[in-house]
C-alpha positions as CSV (number, residue, x, y, z in Angstrom):
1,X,12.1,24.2,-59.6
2,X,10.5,22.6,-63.1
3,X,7.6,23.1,-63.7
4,X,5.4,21.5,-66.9
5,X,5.0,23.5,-70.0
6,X,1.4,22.2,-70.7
7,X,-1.4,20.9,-68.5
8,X,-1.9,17.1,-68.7
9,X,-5.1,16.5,-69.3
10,X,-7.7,13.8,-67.4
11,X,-7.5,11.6,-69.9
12,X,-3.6,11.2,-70.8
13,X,-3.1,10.9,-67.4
14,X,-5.6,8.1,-67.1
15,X,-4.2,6.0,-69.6
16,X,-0.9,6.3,-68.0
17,X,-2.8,5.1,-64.7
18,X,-4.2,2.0,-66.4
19,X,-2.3,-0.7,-65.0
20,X,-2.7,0.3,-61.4
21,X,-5.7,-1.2,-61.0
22,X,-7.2,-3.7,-57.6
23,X,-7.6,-6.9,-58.4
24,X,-10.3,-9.3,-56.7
25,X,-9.5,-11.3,-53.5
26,X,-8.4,-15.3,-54.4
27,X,-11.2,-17.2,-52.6
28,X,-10.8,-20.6,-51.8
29,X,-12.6,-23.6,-49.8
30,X,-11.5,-24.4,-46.5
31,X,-9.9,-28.1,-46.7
32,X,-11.1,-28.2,-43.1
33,X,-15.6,-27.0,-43.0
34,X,-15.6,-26.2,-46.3
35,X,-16.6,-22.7,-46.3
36,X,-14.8,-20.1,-48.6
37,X,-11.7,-18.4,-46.9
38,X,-9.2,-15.8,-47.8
39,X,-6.1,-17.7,-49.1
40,X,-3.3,-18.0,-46.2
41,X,-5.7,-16.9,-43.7
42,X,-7.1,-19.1,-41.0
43,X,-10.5,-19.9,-41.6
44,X,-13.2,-17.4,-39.8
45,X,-15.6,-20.0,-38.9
46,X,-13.8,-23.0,-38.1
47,X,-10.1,-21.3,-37.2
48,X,-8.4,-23.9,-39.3
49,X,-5.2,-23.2,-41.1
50,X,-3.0,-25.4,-43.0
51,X,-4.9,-28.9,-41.4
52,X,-4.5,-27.3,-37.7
53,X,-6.2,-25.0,-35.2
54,X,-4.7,-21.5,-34.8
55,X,-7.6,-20.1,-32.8
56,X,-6.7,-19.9,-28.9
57,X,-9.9,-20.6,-27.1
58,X,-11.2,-17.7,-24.9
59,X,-11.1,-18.9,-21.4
């Protein structure tokens, strides 16, 4: 098996790691209430998606 001739350090490694980074949630308003919503989720107050209901009602 290889094995590495030199130790990378914390700080090589890390600038190879740059670019995998988390990038913030898009947000947007619901067309339907209003309220802010994960894009092509339903809504989680009014259960809207795409101009219908997608929430079965519990019953």
């Amino acid at each position: 098996m290889a094995h590495p001739k030199r130790k990378i350090s914390k700080s090589r490694r890390d600038k190879r790691r740059t670019h995998y980074k988390a990038s913030a949630p898009s947000i947007t308003k619901c067309a339907n209430c209003g309220d802010m919503k994960l894009s092509h989720r339903a809504c989680p107050s009014c259960g809207y998606y795409a101009g219908r209901s997608e929430f079965v009602p519990e019953s």
